[in-house]
mmCIF file of the N, C-alpha and C atoms, coordinates in Angstrom:
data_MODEL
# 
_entry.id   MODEL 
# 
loop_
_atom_site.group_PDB 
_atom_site.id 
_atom_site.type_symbol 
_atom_site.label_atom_id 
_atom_site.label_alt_id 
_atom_site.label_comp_id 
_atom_site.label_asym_id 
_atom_site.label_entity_id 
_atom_site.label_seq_id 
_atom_site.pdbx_PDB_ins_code 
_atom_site.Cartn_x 
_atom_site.Cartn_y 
_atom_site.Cartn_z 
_atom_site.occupancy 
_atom_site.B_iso_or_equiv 
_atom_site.pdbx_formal_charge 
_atom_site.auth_seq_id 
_atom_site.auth_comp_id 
_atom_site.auth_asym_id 
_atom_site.auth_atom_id 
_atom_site.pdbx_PDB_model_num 
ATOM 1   N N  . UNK A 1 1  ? 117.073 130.707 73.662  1.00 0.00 ? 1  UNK A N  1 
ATOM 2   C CA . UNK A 1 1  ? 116.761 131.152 75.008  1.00 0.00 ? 1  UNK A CA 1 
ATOM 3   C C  . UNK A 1 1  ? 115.931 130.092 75.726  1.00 0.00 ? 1  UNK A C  1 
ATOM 4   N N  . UNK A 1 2  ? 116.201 130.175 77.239  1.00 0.00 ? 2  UNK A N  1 
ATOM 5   C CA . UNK A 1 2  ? 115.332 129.229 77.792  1.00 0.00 ? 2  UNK A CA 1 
ATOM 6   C C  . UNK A 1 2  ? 114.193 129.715 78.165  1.00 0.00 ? 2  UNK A C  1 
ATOM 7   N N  . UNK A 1 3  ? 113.251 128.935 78.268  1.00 0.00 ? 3  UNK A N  1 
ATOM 8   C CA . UNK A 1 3  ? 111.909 129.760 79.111  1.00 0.00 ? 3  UNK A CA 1 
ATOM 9   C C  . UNK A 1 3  ? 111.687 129.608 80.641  1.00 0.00 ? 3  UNK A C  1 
ATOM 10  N N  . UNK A 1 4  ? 112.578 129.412 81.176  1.00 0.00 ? 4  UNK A N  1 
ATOM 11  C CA . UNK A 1 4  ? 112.533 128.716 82.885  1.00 0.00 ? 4  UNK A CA 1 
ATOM 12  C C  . UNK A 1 4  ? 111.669 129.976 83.749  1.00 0.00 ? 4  UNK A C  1 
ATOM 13  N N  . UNK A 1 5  ? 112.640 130.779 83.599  1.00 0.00 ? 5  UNK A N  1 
ATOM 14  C CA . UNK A 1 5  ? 111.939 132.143 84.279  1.00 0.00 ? 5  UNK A CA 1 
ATOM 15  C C  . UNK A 1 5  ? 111.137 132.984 83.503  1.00 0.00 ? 5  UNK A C  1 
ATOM 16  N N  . UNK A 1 6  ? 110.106 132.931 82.730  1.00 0.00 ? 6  UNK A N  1 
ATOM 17  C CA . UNK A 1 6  ? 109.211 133.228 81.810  1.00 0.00 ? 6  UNK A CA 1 
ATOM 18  C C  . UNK A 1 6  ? 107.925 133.027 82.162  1.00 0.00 ? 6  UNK A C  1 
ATOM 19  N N  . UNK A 1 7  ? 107.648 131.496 83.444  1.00 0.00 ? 7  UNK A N  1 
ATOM 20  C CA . UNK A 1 7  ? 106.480 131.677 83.822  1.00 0.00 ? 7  UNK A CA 1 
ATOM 21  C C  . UNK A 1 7  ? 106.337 132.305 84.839  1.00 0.00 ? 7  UNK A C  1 
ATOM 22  N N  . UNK A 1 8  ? 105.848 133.446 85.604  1.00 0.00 ? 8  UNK A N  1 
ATOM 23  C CA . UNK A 1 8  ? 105.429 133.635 86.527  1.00 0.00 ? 8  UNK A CA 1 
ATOM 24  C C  . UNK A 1 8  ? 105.045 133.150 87.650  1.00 0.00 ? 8  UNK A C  1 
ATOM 25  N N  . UNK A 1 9  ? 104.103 132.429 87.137  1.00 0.00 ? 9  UNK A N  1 
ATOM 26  C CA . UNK A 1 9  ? 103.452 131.303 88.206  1.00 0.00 ? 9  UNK A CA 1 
ATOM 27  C C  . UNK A 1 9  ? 104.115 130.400 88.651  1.00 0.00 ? 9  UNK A C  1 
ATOM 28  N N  . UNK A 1 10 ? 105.459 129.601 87.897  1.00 0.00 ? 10 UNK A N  1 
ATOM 29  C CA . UNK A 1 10 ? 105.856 128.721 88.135  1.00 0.00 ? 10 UNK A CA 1 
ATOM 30  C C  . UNK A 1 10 ? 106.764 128.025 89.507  1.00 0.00 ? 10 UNK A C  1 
ATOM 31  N N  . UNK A 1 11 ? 106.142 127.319 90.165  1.00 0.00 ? 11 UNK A N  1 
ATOM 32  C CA . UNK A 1 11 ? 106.281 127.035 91.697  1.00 0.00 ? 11 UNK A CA 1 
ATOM 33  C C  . UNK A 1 11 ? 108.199 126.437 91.680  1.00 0.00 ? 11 UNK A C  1 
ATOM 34  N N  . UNK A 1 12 ? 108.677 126.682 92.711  1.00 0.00 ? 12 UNK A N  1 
ATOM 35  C CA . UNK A 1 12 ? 110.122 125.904 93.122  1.00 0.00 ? 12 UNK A CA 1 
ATOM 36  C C  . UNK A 1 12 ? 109.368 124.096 93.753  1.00 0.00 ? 12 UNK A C  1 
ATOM 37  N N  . UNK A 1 13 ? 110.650 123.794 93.159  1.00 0.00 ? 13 UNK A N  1 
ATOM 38  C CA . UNK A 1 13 ? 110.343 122.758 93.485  1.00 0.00 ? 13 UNK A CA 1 
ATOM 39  C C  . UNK A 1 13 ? 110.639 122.288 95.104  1.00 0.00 ? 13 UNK A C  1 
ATOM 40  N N  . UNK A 1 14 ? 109.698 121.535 95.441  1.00 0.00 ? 14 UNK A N  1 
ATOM 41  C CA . UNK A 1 14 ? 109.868 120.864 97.214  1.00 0.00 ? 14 UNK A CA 1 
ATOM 42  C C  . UNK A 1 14 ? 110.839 120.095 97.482  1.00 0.00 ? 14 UNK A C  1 
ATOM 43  N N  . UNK A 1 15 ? 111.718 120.515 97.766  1.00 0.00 ? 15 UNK A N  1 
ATOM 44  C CA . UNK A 1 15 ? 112.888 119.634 97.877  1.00 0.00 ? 15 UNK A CA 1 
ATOM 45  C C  . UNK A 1 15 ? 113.117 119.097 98.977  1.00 0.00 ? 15 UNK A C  1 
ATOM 46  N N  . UNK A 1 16 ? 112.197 119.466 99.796  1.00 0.00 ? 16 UNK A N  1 
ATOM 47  C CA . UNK A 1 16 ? 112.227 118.612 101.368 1.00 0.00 ? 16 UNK A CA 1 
ATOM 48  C C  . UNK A 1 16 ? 111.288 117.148 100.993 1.00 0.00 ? 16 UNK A C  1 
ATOM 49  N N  . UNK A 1 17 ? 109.938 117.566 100.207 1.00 0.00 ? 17 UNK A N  1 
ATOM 50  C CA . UNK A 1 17 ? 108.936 116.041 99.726  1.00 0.00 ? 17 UNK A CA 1 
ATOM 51  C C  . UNK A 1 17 ? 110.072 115.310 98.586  1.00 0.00 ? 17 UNK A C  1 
ATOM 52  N N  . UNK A 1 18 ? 110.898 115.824 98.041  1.00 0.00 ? 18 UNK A N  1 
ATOM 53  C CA . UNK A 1 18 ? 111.783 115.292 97.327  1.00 0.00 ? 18 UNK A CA 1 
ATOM 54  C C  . UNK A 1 18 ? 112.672 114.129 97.997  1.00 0.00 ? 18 UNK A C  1 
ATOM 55  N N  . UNK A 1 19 ? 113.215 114.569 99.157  1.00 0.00 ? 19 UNK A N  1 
ATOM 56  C CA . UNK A 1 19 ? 114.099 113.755 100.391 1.00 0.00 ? 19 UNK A CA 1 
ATOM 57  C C  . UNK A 1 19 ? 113.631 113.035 101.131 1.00 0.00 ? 19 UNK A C  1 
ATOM 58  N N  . UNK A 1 20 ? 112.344 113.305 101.489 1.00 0.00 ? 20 UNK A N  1 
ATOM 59  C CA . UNK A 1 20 ? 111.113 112.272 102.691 1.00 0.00 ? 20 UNK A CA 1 
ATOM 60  C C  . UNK A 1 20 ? 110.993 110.993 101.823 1.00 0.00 ? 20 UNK A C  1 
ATOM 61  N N  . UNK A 1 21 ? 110.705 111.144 100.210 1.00 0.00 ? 21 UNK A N  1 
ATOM 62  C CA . UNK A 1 21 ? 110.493 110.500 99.087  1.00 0.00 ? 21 UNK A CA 1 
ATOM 63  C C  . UNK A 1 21 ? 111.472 109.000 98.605  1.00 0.00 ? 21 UNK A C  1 
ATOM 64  N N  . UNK A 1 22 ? 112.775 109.901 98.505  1.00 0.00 ? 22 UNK A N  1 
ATOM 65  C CA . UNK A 1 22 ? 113.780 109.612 98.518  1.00 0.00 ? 22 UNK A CA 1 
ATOM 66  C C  . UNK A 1 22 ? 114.311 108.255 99.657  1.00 0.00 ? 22 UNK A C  1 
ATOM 67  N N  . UNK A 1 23 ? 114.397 109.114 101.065 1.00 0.00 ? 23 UNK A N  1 
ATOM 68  C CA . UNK A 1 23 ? 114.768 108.417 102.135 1.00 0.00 ? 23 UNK A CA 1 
ATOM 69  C C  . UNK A 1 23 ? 114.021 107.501 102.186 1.00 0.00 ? 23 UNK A C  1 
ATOM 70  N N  . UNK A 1 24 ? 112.393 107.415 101.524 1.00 0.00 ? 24 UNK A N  1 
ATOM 71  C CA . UNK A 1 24 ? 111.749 105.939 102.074 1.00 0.00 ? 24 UNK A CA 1 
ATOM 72  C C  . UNK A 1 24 ? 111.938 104.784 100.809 1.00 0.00 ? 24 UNK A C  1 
ATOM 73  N N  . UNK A 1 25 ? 112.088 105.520 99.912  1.00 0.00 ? 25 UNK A N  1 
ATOM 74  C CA . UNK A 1 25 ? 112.217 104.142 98.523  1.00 0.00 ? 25 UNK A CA 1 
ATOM 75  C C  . UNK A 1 25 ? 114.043 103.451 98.958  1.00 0.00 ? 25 UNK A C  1 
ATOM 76  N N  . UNK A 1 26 ? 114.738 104.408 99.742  1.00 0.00 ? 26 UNK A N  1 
ATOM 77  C CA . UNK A 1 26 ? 116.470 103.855 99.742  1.00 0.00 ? 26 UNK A CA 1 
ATOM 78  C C  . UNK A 1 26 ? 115.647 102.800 101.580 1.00 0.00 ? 26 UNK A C  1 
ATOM 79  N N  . UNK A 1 27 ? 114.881 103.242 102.172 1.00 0.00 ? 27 UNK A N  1 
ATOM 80  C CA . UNK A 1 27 ? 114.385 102.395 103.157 1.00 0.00 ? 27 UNK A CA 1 
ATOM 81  C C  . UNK A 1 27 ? 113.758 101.163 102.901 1.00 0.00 ? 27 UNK A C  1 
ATOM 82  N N  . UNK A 1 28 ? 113.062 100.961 101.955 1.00 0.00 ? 28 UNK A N  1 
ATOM 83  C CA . UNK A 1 28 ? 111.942 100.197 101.369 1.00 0.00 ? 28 UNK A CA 1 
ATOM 84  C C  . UNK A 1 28 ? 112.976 99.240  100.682 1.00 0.00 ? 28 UNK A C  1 
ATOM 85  N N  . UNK A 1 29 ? 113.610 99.590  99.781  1.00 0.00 ? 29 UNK A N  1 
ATOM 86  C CA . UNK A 1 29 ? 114.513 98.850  99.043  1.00 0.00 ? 29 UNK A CA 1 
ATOM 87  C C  . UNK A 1 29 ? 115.819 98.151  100.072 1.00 0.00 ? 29 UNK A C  1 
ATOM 88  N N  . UNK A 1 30 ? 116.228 98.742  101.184 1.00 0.00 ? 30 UNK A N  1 
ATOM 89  C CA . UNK A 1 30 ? 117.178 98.439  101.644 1.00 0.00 ? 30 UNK A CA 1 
ATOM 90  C C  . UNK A 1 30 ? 116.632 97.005  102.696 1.00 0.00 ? 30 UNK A C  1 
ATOM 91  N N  . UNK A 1 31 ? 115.300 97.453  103.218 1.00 0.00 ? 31 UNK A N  1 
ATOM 92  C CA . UNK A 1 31 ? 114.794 96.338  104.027 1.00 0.00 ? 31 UNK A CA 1 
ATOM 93  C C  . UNK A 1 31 ? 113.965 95.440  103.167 1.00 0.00 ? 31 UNK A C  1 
ATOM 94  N N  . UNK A 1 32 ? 113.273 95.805  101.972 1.00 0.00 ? 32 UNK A N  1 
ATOM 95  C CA . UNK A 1 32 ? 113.000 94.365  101.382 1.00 0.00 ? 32 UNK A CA 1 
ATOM 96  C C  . UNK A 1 32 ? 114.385 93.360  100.502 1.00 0.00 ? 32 UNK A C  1 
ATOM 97  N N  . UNK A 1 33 ? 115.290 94.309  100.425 1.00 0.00 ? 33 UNK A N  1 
ATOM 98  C CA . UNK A 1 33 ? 116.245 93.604  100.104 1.00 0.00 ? 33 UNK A CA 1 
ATOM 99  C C  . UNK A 1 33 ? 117.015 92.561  101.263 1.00 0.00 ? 33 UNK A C  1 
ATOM 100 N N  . UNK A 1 34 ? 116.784 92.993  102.473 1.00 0.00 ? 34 UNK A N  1 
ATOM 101 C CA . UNK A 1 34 ? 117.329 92.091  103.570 1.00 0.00 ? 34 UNK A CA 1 
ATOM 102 C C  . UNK A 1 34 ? 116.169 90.905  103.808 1.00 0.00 ? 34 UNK A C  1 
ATOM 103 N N  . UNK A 1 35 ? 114.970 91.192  103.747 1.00 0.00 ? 35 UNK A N  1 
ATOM 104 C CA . UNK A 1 35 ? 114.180 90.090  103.745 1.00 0.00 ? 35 UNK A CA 1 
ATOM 105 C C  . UNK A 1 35 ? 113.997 89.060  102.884 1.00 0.00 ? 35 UNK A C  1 
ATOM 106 N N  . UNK A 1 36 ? 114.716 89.288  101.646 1.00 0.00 ? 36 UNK A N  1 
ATOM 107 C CA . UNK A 1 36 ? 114.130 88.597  100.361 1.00 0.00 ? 36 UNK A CA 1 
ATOM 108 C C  . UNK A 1 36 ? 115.620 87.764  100.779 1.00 0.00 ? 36 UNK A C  1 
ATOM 109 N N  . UNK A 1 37 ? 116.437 87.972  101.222 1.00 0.00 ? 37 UNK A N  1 
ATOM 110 C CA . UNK A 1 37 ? 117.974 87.430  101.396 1.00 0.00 ? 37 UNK A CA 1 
ATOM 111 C C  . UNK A 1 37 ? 117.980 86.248  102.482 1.00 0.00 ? 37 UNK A C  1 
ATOM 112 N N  . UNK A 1 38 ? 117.033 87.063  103.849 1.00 0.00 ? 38 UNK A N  1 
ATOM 113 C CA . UNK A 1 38 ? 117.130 86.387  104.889 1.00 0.00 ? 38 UNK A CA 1 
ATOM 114 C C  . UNK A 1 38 ? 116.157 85.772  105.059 1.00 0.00 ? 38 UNK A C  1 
ATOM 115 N N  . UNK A 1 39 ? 114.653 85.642  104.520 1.00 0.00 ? 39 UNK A N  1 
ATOM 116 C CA . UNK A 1 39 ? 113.371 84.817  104.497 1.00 0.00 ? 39 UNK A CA 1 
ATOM 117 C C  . UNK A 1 39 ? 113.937 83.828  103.678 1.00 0.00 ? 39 UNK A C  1 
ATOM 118 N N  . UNK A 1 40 ? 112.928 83.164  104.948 1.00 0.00 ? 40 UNK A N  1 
ATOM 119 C CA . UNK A 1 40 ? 112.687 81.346  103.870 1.00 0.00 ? 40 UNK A CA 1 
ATOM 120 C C  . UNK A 1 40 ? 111.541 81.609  103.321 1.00 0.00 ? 40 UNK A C  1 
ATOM 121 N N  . UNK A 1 41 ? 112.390 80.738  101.906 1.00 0.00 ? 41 UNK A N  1 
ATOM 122 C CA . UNK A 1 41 ? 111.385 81.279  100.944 1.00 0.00 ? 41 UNK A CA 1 
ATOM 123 C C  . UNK A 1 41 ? 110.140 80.199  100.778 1.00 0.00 ? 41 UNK A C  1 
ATOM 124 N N  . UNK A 1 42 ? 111.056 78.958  101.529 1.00 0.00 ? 42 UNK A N  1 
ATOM 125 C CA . UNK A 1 42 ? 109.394 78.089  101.297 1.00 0.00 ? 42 UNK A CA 1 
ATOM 126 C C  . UNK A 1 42 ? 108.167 78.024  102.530 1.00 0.00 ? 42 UNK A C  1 
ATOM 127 N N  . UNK A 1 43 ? 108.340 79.328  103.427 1.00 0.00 ? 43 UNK A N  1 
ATOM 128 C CA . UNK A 1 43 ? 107.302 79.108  104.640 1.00 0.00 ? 43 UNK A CA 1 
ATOM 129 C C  . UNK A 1 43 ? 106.218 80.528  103.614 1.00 0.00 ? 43 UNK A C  1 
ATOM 130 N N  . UNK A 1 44 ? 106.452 81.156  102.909 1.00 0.00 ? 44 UNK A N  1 
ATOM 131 C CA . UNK A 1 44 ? 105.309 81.909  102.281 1.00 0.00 ? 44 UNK A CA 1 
ATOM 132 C C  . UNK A 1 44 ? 105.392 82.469  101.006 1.00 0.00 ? 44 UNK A C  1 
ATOM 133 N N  . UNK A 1 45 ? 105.060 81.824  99.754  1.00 0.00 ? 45 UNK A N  1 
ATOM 134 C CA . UNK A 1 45 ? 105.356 81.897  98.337  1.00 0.00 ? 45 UNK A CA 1 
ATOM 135 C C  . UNK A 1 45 ? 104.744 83.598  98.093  1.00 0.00 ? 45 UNK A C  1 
ATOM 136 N N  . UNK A 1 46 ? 103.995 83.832  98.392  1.00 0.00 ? 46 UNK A N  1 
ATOM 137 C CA . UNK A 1 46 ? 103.051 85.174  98.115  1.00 0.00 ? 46 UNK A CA 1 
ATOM 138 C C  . UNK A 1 46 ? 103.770 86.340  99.145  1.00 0.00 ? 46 UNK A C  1 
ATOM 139 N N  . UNK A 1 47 ? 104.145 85.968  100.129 1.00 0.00 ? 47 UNK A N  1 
ATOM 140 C CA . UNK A 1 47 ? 104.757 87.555  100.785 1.00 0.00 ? 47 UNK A CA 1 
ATOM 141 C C  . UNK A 1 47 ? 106.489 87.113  99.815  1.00 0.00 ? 47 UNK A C  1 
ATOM 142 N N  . UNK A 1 48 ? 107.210 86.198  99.778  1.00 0.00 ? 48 UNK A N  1 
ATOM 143 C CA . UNK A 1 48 ? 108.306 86.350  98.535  1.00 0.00 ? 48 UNK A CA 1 
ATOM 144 C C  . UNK A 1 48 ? 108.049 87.157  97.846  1.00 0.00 ? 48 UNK A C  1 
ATOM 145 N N  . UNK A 1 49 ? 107.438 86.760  97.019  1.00 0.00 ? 49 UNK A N  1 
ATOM 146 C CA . UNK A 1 49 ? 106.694 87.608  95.505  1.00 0.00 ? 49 UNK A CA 1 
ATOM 147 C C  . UNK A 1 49 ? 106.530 88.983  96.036  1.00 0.00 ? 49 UNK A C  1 
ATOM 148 N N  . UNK A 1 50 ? 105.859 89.090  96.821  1.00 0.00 ? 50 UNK A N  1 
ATOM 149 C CA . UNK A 1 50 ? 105.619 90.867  97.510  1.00 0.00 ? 50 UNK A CA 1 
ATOM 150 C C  . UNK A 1 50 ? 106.865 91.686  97.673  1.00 0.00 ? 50 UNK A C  1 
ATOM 151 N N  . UNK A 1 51 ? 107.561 90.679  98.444  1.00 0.00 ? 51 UNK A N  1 
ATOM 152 C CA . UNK A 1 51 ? 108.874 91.470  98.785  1.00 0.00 ? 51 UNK A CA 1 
ATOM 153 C C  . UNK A 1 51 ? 109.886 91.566  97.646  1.00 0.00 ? 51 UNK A C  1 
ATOM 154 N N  . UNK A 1 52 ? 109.663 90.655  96.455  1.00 0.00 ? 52 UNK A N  1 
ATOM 155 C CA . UNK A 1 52 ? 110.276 90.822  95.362  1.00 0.00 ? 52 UNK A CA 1 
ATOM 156 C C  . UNK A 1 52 ? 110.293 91.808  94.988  1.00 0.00 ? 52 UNK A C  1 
ATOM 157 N N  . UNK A 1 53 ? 108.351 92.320  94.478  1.00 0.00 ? 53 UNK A N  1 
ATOM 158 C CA . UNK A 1 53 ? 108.133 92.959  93.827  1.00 0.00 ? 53 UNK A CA 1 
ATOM 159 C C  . UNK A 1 53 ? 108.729 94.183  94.462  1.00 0.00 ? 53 UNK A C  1 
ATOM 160 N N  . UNK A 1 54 ? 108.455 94.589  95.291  1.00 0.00 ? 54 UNK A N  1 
ATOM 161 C CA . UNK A 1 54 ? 108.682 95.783  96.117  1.00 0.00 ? 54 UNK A CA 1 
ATOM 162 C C  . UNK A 1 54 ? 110.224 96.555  96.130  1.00 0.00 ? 54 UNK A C  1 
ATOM 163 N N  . UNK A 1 55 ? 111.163 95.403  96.164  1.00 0.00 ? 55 UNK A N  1 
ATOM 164 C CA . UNK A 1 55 ? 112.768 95.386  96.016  1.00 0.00 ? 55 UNK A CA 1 
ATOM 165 C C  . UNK A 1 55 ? 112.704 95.676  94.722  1.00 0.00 ? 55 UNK A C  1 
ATOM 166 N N  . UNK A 1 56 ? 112.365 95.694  93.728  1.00 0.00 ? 56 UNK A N  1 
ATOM 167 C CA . UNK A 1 56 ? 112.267 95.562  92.367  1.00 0.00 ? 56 UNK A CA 1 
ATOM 168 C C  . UNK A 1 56 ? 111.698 97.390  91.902  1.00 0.00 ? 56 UNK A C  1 
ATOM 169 N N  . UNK A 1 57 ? 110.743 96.859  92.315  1.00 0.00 ? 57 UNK A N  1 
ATOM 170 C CA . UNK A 1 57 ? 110.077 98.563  91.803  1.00 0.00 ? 57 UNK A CA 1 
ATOM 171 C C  . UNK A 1 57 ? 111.026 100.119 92.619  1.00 0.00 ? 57 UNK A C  1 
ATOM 172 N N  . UNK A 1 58 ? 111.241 99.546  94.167  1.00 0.00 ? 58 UNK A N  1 
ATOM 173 C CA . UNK A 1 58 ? 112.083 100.484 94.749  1.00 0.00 ? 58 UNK A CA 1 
ATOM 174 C C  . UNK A 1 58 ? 113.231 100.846 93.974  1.00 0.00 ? 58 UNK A C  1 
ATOM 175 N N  . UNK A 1 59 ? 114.266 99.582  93.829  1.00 0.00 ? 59 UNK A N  1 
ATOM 176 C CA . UNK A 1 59 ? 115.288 99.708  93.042  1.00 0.00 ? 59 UNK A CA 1 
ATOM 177 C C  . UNK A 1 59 ? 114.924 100.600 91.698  1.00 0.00 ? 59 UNK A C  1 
ATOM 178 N N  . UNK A 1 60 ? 114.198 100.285 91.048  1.00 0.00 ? 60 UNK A N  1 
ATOM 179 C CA . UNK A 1 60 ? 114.107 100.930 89.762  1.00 0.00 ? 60 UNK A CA 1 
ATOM 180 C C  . UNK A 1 60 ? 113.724 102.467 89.528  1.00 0.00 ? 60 UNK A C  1 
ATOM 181 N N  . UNK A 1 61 ? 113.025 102.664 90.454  1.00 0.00 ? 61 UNK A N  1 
ATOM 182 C CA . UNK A 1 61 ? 112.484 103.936 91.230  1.00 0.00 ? 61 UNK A CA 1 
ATOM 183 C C  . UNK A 1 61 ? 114.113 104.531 91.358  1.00 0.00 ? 61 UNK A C  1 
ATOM 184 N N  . UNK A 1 62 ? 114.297 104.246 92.603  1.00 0.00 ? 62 UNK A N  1 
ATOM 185 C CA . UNK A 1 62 ? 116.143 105.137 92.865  1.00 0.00 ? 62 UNK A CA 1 
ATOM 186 C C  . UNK A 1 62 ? 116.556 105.207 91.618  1.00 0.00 ? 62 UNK A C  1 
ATOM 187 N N  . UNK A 1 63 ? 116.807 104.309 90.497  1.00 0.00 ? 63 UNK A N  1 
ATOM 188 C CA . UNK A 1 63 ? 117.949 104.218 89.354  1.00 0.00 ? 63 UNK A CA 1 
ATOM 189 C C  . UNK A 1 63 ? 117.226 104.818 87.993  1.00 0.00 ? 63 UNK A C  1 
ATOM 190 N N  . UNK A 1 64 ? 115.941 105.766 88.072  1.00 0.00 ? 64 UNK A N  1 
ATOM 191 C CA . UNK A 1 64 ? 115.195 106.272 87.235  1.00 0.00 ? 64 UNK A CA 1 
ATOM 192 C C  . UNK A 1 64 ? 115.822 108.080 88.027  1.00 0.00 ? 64 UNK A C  1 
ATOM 193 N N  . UNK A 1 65 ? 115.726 107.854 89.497  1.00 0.00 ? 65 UNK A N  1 
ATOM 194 C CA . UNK A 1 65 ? 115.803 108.996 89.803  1.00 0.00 ? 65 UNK A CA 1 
ATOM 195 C C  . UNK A 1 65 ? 116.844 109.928 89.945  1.00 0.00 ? 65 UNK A C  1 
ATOM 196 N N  . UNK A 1 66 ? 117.930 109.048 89.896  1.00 0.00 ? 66 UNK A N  1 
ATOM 197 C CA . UNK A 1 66 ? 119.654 109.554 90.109  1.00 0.00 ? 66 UNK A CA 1 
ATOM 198 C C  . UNK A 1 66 ? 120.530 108.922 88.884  1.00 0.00 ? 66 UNK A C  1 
ATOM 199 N N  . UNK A 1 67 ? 119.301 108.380 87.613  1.00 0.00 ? 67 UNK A N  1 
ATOM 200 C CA . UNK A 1 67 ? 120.081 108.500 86.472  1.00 0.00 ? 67 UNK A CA 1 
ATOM 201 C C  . UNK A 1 67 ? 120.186 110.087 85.665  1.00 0.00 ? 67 UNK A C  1 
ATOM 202 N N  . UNK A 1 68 ? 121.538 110.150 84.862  1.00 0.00 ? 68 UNK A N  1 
ATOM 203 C CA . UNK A 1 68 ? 121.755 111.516 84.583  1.00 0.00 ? 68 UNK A CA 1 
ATOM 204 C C  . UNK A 1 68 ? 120.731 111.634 83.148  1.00 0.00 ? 68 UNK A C  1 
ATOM 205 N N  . UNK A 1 69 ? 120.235 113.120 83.745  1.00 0.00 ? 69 UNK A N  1 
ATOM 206 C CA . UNK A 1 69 ? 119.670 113.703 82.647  1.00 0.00 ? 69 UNK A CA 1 
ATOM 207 C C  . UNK A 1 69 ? 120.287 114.359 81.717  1.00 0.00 ? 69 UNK A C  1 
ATOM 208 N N  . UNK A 1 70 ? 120.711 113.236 80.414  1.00 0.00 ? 70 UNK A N  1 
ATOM 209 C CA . UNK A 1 70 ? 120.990 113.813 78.784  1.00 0.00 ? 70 UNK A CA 1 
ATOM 210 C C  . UNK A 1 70 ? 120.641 113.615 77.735  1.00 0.00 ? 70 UNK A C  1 
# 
């Protein structure tokens, strides 16, 4: 048996902070991915790296979140 409906207390999940969430990491990722493409990379070594990082963690973020749970 499962215990899902067993707690009482147990809240639904926000599925609207789920989508606000959502929509800004597919935003974040979509525009540091255009900057890291379209910046020159030798007028600022440290905002690169930023925008790397950022494309990087976003991406991984989405592909943690819409990988299947098995």
């Amino acid at each position: 048996m499962t215990g899902h409906g067993s707690k009482p207390e147990a809240r639904k999940p926000n599925y609207a902070l789920r989508r606000i969430k959502t929509l800004l990491a597919i935003i974040a990722c979509t525009a540091s991915a255009t900057l890291l493409f379209t910046w020159r990379t030798a007028d600022s070594q440290t905002a690169t790296i930023l925008v790397s990082v950022i494309y990087i963690l976003t991406g991984l973020w989405l592909i943690v979140r819409f990988a299947p749970r098995e």
